[in-house]
Structure formats: C-alpha cells, structure tokens
C-alpha positions as CSV (number, residue, x, y, z in Angstrom):
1,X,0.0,0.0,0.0
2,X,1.4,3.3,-0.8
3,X,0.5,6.8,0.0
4,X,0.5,9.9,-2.7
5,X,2.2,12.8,-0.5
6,X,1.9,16.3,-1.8
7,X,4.6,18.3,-0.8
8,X,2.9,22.2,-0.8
9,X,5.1,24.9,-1.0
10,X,6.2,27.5,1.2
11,X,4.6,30.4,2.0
12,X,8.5,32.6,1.3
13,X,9.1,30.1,-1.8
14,X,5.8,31.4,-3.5
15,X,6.7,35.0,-2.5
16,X,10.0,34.7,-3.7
17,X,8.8,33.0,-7.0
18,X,6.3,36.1,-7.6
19,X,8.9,38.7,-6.9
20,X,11.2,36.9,-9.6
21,X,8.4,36.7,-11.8
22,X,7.4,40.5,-11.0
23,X,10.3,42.8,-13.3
24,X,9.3,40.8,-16.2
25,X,5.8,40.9,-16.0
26,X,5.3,44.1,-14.6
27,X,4.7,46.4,-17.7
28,X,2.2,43.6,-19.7
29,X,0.2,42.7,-16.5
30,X,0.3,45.8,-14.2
31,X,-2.6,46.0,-12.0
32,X,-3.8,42.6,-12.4
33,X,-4.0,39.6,-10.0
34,X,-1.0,37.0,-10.2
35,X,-2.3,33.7,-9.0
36,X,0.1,30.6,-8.6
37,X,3.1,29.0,-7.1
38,X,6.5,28.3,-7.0
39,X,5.8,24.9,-8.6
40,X,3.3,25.6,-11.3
41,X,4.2,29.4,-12.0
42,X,1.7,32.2,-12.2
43,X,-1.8,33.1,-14.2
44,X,-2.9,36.7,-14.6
45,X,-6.4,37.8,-14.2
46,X,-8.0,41.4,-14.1
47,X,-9.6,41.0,-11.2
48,X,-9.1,39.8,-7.1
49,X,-12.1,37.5,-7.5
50,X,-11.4,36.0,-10.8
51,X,-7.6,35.1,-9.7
52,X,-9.3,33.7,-6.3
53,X,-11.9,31.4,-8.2
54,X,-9.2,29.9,-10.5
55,X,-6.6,29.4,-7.6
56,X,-9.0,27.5,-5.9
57,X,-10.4,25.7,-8.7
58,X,-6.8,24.8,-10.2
59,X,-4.9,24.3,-6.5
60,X,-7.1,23.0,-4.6
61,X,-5.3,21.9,-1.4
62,X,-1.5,22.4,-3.0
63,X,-1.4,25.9,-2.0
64,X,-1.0,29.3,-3.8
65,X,-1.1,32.9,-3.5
66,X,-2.7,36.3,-5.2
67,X,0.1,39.2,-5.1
68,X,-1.0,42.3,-7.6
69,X,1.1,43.3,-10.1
70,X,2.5,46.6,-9.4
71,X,5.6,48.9,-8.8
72,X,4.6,49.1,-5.1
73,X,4.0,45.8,-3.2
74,X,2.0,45.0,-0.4
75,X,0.9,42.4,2.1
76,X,-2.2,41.1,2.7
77,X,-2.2,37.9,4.5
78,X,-4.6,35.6,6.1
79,X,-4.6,31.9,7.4
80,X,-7.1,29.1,6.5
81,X,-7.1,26.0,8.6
82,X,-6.9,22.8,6.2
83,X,-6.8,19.3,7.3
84,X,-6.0,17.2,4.6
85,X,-6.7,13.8,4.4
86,X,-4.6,11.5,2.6
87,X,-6.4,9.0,0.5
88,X,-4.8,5.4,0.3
89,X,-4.4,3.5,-3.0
C-alpha cells in the first residue's frame, strides 16, 4: 500500500517566486492579480475575485497565492485551517 504525499510549497518560496516573476511581468500585467506557485508558475487575471476562483479551482489543497502586479508591493495575509486527508491506494 502506498501513500500519494503532496509536498505544498512554502509560504517565502511562493513569495519569492512572484517577486522573480514580477520585473518581467510588470509592464504587460500591471494591476492585475497573479495567481500561482512556486511549482506551477503564475496566471494573470483582471480582477481579485477572478484570480481567487481559478486558484481555488486549479490548487485545490497544494497551496497558492494572489500578489497584484505593481511597482509598489503590499501584504495582505490571512490563514485558513486545512486538514487534509490522505487517501490510500
């Protein structure tokens, strides 16, 4: 019997992948909604709530943030409790 692990991650590795990301995007996406990870990259969208709806349609439990594009960068954080359950195969 095995077990499928996903390994999410981290909270600074997605940050870090969106400010990599952020000089060459900037001037085709500014002011839209960068939605992704450090694994799978990022999606643009015009709006908060359109970014939000794909990230948790595409990511499910894996994990991913929204940063706008934009000269001036700002946090906004909040936690969610997840338990995740590990199916067996």
């Amino acid at each position: 019997m095995s077990q499928d692990y996903i390994i999410k991650p981290t909270l600074e590795e997605n940050l870090t992948a969106f400010e990599q990301e952020l000089p060459r995007v900037l001037t085709d996406h500014n002011g839209r909604f960068g939605v992704g990870n450090a694994v799978e990259g990022f999606t643009y969208w015009d709006t908060y709530s359109d970014a939000s709806q794909y990230g948790n349609k595409e990511y499910k439990l894996f994990g991913f943030i929204i940063r706008q594009v934009s000269h001036i960068q700002k946090t906004e954080s909040f936690t969610r409790n997840i338990a995740v359950r590990l199916a067996s195969r």
